[in-house]
N, CA, C and O atoms as a GROMACS GRO file, in nm:
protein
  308
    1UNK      N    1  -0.984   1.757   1.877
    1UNK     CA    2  -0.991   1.677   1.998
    1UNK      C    3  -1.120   1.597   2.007
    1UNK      O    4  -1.127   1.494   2.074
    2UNK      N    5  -1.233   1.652   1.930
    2UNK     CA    6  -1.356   1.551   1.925
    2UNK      C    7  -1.315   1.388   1.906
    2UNK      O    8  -1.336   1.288   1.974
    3UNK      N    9  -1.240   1.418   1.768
    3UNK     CA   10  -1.232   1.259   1.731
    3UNK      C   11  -1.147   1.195   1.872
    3UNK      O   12  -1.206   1.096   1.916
    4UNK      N   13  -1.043   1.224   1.938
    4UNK     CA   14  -1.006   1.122   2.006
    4UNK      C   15  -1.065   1.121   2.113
    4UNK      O   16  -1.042   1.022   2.182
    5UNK      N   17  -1.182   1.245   2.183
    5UNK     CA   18  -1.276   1.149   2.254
    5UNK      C   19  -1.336   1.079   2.216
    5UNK      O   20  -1.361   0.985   2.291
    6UNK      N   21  -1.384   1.078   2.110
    6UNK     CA   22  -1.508   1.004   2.031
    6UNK      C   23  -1.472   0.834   2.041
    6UNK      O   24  -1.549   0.741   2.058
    7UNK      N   25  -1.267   0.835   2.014
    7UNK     CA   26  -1.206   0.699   2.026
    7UNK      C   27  -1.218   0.633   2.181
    7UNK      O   28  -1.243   0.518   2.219
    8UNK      N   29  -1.190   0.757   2.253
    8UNK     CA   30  -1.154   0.717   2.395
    8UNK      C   31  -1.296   0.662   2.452
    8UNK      O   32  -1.297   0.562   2.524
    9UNK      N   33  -1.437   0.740   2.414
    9UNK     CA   34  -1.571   0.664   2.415
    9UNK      C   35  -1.595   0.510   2.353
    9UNK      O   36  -1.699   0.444   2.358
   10UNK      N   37  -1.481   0.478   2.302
   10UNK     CA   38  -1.514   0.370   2.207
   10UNK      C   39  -1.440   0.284   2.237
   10UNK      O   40  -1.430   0.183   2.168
   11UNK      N   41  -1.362   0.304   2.360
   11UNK     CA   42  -1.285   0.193   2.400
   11UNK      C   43  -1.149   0.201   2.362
   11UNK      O   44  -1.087   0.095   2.372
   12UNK      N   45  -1.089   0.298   2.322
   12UNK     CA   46  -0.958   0.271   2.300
   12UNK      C   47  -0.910   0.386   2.444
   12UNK      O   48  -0.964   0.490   2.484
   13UNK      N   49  -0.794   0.316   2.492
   13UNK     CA   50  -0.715   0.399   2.593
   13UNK      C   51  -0.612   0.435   2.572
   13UNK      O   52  -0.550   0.395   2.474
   14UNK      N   53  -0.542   0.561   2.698
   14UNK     CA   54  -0.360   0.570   2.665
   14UNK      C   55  -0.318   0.478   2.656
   14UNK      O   56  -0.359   0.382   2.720
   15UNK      N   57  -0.183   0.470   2.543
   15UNK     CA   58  -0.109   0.354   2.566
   15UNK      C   59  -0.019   0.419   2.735
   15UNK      O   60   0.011   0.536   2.760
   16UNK      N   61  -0.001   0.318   2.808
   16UNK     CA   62   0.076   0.337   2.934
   16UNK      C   63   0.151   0.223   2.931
   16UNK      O   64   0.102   0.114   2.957
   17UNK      N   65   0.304   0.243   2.893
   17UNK     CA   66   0.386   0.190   2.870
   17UNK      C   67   0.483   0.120   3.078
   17UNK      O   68   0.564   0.046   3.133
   18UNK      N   69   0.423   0.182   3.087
   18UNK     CA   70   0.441   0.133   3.232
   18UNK      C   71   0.350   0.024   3.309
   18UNK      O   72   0.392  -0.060   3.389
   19UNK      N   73   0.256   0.038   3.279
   19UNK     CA   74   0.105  -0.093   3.307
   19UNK      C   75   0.088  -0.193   3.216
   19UNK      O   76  -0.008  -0.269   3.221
   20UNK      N   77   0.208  -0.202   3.099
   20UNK     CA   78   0.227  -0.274   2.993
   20UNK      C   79   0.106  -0.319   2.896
   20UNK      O   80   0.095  -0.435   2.856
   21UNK      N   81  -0.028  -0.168   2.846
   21UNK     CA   82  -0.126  -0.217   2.754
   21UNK      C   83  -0.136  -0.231   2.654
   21UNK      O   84  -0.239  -0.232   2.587
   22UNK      N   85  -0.017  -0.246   2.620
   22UNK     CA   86   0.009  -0.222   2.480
   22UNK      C   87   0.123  -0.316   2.402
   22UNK      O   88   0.240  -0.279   2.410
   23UNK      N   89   0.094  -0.422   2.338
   23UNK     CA   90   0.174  -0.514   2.324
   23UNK      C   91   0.173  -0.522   2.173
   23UNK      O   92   0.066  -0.488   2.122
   24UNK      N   93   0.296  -0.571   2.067
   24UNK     CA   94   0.315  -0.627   1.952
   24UNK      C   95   0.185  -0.681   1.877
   24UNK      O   96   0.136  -0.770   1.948
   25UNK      N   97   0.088  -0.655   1.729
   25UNK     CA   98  -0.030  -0.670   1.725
   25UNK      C   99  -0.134  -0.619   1.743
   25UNK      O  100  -0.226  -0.634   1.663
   26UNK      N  101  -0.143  -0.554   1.842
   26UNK     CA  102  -0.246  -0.434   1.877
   26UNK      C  103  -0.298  -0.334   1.805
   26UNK      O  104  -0.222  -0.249   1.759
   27UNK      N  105  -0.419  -0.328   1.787
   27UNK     CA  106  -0.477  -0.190   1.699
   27UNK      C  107  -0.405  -0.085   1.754
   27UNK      O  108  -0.362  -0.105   1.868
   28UNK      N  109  -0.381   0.016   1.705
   28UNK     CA  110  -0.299   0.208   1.759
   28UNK      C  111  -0.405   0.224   1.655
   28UNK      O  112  -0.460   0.163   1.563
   29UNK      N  113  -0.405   0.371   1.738
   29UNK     CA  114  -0.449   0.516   1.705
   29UNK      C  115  -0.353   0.604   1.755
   29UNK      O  116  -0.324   0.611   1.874
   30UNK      N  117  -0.272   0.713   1.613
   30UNK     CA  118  -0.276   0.836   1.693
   30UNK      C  119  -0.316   0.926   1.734
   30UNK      O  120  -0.432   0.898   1.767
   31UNK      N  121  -0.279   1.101   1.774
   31UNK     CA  122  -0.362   1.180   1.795
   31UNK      C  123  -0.438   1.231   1.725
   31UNK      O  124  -0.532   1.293   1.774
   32UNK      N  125  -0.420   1.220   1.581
   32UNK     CA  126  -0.405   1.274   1.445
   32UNK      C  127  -0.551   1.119   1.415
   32UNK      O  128  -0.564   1.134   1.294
   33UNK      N  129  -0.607   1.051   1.435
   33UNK     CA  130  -0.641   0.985   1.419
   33UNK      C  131  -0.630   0.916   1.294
   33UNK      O  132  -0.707   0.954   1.206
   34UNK      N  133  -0.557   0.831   1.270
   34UNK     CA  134  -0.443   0.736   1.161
   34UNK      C  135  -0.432   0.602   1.237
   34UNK      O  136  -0.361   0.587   1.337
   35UNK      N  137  -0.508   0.508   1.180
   35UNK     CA  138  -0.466   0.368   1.286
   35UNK      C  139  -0.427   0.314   1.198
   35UNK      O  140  -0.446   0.316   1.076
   36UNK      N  141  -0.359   0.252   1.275
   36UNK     CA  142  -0.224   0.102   1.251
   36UNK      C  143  -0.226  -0.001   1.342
   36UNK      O  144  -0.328  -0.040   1.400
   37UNK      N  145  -0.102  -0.049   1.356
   37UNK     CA  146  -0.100  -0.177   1.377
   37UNK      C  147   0.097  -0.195   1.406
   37UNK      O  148   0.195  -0.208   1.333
   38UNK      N  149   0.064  -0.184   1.615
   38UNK     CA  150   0.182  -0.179   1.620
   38UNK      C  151   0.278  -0.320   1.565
   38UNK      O  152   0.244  -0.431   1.605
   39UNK      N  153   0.355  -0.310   1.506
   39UNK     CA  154   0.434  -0.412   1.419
   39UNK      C  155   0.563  -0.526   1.523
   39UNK      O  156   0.593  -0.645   1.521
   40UNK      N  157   0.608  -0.401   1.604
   40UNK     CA  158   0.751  -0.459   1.640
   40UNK      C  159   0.807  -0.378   1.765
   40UNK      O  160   0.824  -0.259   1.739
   41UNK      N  161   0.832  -0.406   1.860
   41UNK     CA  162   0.919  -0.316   1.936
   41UNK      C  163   1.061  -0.368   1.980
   41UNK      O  164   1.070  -0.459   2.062
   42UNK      N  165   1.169  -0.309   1.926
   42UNK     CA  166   1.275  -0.331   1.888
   42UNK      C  167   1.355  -0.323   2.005
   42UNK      O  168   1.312  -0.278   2.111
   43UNK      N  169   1.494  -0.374   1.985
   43UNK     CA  170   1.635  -0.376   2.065
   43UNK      C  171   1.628  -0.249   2.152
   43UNK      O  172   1.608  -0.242   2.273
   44UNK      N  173   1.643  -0.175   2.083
   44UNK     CA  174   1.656  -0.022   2.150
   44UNK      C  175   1.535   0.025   2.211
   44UNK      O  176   1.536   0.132   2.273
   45UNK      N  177   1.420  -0.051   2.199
   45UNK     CA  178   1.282   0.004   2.258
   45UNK      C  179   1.206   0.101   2.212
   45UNK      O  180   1.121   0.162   2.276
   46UNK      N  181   1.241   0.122   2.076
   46UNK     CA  182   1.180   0.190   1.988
   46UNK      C  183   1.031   0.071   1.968
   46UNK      O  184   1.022  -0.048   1.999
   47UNK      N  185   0.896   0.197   1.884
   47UNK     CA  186   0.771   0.139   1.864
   47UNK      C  187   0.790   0.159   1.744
   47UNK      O  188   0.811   0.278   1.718
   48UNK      N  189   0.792   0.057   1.619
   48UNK     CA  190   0.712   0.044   1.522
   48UNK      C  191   0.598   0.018   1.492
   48UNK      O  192   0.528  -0.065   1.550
   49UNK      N  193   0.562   0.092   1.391
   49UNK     CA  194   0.377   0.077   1.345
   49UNK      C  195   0.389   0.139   1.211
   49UNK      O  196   0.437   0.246   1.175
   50UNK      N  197   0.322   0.023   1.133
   50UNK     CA  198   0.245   0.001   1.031
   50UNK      C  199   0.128   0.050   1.026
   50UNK      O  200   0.045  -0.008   1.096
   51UNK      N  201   0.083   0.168   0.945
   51UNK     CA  202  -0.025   0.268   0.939
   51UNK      C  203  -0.101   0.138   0.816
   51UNK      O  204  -0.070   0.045   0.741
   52UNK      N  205  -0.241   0.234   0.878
   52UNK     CA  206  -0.311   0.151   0.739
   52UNK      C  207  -0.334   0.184   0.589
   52UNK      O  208  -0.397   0.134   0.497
   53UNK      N  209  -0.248   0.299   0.608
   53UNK     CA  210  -0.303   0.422   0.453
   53UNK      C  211  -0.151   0.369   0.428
   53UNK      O  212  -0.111   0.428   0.328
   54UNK      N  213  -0.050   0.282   0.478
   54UNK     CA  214   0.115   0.300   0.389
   54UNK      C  215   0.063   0.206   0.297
   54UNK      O  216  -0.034   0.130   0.309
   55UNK      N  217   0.149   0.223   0.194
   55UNK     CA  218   0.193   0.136   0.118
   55UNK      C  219   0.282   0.024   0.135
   55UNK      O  220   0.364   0.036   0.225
   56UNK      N  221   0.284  -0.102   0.057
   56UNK     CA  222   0.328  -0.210   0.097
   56UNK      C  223   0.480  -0.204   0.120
   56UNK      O  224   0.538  -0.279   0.198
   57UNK      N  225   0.556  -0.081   0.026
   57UNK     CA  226   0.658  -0.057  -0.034
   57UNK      C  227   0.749   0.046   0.072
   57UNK      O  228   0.870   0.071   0.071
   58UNK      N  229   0.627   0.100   0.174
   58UNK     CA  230   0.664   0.210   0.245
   58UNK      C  231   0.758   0.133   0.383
   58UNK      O  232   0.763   0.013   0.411
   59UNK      N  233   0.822   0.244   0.447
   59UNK     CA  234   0.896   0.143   0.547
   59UNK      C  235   0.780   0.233   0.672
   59UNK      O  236   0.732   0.347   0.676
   60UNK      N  237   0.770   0.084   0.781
   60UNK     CA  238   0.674   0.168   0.878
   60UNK      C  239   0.769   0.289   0.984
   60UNK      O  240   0.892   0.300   0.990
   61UNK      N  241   0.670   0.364   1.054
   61UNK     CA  242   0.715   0.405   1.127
   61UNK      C  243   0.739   0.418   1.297
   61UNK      O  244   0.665   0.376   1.386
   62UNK      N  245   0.880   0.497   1.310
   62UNK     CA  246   0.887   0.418   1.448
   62UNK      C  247   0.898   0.545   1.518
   62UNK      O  248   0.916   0.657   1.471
   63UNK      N  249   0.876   0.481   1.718
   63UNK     CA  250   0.858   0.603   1.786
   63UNK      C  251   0.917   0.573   1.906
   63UNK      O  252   0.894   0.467   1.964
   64UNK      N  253   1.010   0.679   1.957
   64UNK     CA  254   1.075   0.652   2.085
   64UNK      C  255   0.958   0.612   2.210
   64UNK      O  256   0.842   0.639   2.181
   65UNK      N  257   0.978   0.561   2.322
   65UNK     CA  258   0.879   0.516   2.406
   65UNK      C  259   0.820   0.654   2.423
   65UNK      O  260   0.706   0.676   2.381
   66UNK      N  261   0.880   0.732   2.472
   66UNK     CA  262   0.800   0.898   2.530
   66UNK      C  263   0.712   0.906   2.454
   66UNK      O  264   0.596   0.898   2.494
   67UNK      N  265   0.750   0.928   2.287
   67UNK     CA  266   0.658   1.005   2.201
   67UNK      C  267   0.522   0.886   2.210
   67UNK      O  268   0.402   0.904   2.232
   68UNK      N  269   0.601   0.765   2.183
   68UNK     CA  270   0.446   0.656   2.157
   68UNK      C  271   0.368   0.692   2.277
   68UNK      O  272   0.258   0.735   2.246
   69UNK      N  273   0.385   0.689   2.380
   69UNK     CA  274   0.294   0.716   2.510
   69UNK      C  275   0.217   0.814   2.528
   69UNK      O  276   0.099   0.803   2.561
   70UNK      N  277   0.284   0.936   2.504
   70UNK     CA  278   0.171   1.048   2.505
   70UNK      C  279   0.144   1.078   2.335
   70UNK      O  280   0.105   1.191   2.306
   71UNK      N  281   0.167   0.960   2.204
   71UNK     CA  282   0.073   1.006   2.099
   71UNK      C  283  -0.014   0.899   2.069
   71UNK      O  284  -0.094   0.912   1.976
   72UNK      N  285  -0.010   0.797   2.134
   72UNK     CA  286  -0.115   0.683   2.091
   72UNK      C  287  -0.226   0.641   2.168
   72UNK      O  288  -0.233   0.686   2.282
   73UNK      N  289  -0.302   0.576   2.133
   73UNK     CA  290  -0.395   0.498   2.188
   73UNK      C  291  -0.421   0.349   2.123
   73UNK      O  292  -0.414   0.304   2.009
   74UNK      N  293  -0.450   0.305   2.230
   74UNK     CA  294  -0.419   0.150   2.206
   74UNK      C  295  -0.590   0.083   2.168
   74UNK      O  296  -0.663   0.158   2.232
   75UNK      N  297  -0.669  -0.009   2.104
   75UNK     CA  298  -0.782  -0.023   2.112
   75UNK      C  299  -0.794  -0.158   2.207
   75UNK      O  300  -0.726  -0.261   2.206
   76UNK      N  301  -0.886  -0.124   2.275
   76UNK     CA  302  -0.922  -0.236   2.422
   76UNK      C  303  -1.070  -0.257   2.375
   76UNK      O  304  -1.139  -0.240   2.476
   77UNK      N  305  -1.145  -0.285   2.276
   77UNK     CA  306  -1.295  -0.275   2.283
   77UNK      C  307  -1.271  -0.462   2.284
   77UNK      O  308  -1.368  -0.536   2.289
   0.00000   0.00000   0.00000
């Protein structure tokens, strides 16, 4: 839990999918601290994100709204 205060000191916040801070483009962090780069949010309202450790070859991954909300953080610095 250090590291994601350490993020949350640094300017990154919850994503709150209801206050809309979090838009297509945006640096992510998860809890796991792994940043990406949300890619796409789709038909169904699924979150894709493009990690920065995938490979070019890899397909990104995606996250129902619930899970993205309480596992990400969005960067606001």
């Amino acid at each position: 839990m250090d590291r994601v205060r350490d993020l949350l000191e640094d300017g990154f916040t919850p994503v709150n999918l209801k206050a809309g801070n979090v838009k297509v483009g945006d640096d992510v962090a998860n809890r796991n601290c792994m940043f990406g780069t949300l890619i796409k949010i789709t038909k169904k309202g699924n979150y894709v994100v493009r990690y920065n450790i995938d490979y070019d070859n890899e397909k990104p991954s995606k996250y129902k709204p619930n899970a993205f909300e309480r596992f990400f953080l969005v960067d606001k610095r």
